[in-house]
N, C-alpha and C positions, 0 to 999 in steps of 0.2 A: 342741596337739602341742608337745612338745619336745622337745631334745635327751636325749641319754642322759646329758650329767656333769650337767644341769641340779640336775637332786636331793642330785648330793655339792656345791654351791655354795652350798649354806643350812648346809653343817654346818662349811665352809670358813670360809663369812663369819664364823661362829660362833666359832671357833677366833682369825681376826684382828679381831674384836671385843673380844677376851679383851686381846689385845694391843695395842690402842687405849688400856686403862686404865693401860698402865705412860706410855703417853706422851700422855695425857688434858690436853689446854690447860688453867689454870688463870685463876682472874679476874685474877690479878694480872698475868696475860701479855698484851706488847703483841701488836698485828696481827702483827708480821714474827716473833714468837715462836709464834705459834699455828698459822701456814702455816709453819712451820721444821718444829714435830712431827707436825703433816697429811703435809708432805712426804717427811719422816723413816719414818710409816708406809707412806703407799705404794711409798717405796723397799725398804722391808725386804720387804715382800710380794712386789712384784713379781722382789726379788734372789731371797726366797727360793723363789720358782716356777721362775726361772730355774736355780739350784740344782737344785731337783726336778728341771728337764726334762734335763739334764747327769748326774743320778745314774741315772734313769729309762733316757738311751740306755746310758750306761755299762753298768749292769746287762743290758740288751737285747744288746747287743755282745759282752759279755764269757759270761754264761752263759746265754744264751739261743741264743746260739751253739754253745753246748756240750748243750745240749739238744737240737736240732734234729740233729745227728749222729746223736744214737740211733736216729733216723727211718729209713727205710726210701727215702721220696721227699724229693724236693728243694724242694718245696712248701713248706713252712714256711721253709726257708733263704731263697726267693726273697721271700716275704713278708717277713719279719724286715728284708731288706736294702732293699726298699721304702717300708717303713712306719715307721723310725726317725726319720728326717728333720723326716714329718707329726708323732709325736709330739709331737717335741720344739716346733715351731711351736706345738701346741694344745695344751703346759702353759704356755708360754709365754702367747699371746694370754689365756689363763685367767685369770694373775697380772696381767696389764696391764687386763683387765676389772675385776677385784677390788679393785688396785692406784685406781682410774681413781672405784671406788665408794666408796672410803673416805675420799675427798677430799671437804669441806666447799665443792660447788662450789651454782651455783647451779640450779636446780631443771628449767628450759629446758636449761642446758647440760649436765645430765647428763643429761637427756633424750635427746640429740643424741650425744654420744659414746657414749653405752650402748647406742644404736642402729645407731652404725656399727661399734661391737665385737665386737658379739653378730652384725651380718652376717660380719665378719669369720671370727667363730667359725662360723659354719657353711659358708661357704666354704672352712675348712683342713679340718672337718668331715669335709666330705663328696668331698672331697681325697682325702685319707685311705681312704675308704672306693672312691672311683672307682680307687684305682692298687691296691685291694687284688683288685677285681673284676678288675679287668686282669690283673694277674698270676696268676691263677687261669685266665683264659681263657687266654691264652697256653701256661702248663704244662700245659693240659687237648690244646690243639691241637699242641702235639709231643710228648706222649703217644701222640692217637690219628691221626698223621699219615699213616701207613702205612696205615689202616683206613679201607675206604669204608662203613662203617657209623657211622661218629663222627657225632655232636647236631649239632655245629661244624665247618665245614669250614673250611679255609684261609681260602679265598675268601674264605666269610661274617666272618670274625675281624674287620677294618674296621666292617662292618656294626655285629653286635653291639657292641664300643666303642661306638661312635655312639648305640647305643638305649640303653645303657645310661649313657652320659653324659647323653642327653634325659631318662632317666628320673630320674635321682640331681638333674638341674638343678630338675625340677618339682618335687622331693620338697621343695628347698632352698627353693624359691623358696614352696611354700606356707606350710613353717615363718618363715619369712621376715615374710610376709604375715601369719597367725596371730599375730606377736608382737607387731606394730604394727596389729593388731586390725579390717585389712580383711577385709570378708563375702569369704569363698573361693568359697563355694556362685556367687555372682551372677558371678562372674571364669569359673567354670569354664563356666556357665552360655554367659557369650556368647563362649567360646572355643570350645566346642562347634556350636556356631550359624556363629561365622565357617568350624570346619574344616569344616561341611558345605557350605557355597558355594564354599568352594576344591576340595572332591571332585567337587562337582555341575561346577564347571568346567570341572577336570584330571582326568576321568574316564579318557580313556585311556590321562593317565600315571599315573596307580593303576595300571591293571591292567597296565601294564609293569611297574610295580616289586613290584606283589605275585607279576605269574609270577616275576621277579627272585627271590623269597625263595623262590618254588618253586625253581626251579634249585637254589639252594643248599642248601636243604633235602633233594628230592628225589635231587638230583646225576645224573641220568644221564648227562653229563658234566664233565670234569676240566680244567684248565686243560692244556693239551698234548696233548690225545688230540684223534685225529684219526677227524672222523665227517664222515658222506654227507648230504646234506639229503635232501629230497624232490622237492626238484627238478633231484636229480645234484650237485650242486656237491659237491664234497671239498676239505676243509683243514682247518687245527690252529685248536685252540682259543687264542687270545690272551689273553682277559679276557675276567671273565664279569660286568656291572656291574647296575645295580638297573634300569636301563630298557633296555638292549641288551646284548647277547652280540656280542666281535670274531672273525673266523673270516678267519684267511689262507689262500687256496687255495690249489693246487698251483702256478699260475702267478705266484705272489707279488702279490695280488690282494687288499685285505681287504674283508671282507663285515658290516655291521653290521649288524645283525638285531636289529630289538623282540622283548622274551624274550616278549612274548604270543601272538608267530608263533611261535615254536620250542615252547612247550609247549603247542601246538594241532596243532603237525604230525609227523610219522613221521621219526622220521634213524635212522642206524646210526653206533652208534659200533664204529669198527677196534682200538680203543688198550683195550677193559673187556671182559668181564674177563682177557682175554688178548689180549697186546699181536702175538703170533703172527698172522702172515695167511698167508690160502689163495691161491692162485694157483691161475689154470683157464688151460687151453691148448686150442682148438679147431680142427681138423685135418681134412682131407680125406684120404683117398689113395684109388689107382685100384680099379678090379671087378678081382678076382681076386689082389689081395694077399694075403698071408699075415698073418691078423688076429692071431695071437697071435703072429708074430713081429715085427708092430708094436710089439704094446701093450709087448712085452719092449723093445725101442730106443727108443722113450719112456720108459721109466722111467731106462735105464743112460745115458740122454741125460741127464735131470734129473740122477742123481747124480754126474754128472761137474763140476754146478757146485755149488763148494763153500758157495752160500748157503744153498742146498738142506736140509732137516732129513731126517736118519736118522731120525729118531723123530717121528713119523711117519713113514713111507717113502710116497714117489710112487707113486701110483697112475693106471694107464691103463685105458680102457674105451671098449668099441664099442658106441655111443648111438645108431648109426641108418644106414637105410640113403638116401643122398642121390640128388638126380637124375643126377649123373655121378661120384658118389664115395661111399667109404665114412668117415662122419663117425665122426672119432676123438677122446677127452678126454683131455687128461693132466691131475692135482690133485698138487701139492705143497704145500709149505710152508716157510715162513721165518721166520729168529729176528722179524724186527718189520718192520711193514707198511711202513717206510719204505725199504726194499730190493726191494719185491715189483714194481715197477716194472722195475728195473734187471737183475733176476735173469731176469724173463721175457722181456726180451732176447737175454740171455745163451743162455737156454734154445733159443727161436727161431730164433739164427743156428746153434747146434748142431746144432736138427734136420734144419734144409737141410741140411748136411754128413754127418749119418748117414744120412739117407737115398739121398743120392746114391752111399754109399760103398754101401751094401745093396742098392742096385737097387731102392726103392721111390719107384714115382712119384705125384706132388703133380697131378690133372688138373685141367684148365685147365675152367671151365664149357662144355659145349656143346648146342648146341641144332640138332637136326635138319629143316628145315623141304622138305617136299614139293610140289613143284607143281603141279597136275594141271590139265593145259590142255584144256579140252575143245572139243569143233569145236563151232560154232553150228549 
């Protein structure tokens, strides 16, 4: 495997081969004459790369700029303004490679700096190519930021960087390898061997950090919405990381939870896909109240507080008949669930007061218990 300029570097050398012959040592030249026009070539070469990389951004800058306008998305601009930089680096290191081989050095030692050139070169390489992926994710994730259907979430964006910087380092690291003509096959071999002793080990932080990519993948929840566990608890989401999920509860409490619990067990979330909550109210009042002139004072109660939504309108209902009371519902609703606490207060201290003003009574439980005393 090689690079991608590898192939234009045979027609390159070719080119400054040509140009070796105007300044070709002669017999009659001492030592300090002959490393004068060695060095004289590798300066032209390497200026004239330099050159290149300087005409190359220029042009990049100037009507590559002007191209990218025509566009419709900012993609290409964001690239463009990323990737000028890398270039110029990797015409450069090119010419100091080239530069570096036309020198009359000795055979070890071009061995050695060709070998740390050529790392070099793939290092800017693939640079280059890691801040191009980047900037793709990135525009792709405030594109689809509003949509809970997007490939990439937020969240995940870290994530992916990171795979993809492990993936682009391995790529590098075997072209690397390949050129200085270590077996890859026999590396891969007992890398594969070592990652399975480390799975077999850290088995249960795999399957935290694989629910972790569940989470993110799946998304049933958002970083900010607020969901019910299974076992009652309620609060917002914090972060959602590869081995645990943070969860602050209503009492300002945080709760860390292995994502292997969370996507094995039942929650609600309040916050998707509507951030609106319902509010229940459940009520007593006495035998012989007047049930539909309740359920009307419940509702005109609810709308008297203004968190309350018209749209939806409140609704009340007679759900049962109790042991000392007629059990009554009130349902409303609120812009967002972070009010439904405070509103059902509101609602609460109002009912006392319309009722008292109406004449409907709240009975107290009672239980009638009989004695019967019988003579022996």
């Amino acid at each position: 495997m090689s690079l991608p300029f590898s192939s234009g570097c045979s027609v390159l050398s070719r080119l400054f081969s040509i140009l070796q012959v105007f300044f070709r040592p002669q017999e009659s030249d001492g030592t300090l004459q002959v490393w004068a026009k060695e060095l004289l070539v590798a300066l032209l070469i390497l200026t004239a790369f330099w050159l290149l990389a300087q005409l190359v951004c220029w042009l990049l800058n100037k009507w590559g700029r002007k191209l990218t306008v025509l566009t419709r998305t900012d993609l290409d601009d964001r690239l463009l303004q990323r990737i000028i930089p890398h270039v110029s680096r990797l015409l450069t290191m090119l010419g100091l490679y080239l530069a570096m081989h036309s020198l009359p050095l000795h055979e070890k030692l071009v061995v050695v700096l060709s070998g740390i050139l050529y790392v070099i070169l793939v290092v800017v390489f693939f640079n280059l190519v890691y801040h191009s992926l980047d900037e793709m994710m990135q525009w792709y994730i405030a594109g689809q930021r509003e949509r809970s259907d997007a490939l990439i979430s937020r969240q995940m964006l870290p994530v992916a960087e990171k795979l993809a910087l492990l993936f682009l380092m391995g790529m590098a690291l075997i072209i690397i390898l390949k050129h200085f003509n270590y077996d890859i096959f026999s590396i891969v071999t007992a890398l594969g061997i070592g990652s399975l002793a480390i799975g077999m080990a850290a088995k249960d932080t795999l399957a935290h950090m694989i629910s972790g990519f569940t989470l993110m993948l799946d998304r049933p929840f958002r970083i900010g919405d607020r969901i019910q566990l299974s076992g009652g608890q309620t609060g917002d989401v914090l972060d959602i990381g590869l081995r645990s999920t943070k969860i602050m509860t209503l009492n300002s409490q945080m709760l860390v939870i292995p994502n292997s619990d969370l996507c094995n067990s039942m929650l609600i979330n309040q916050a998707f896909p509507d951030v609106r909550a319902k509010g229940r109210i459940n009520i007593g009042v006495a035998y012989g109240s007047d049930v539909e002139r309740v359920k009307q004072v419940l509702v005109e109660t609810a709308l008297e507080v203004g968190e309350v939504l018209r749209d939806p309108l409140p609704e009340s209902y007679f759900v049962a008949f109790g042991e000392s009371s007629l059990s009554m519902t009130l349902f409303f609703w609120v812009d967002t669930y972070e009010v439904l606490f405070t509103t059902t207060d509101r609602i609460n201290s109002l009912i006392l007061r319309r009722f008292a003003e109406n004449g409907i009574q709240i009975p107290f439980p009672t239980r009638t218990v009989i004695m019967d005393k019988g003579l022996d």
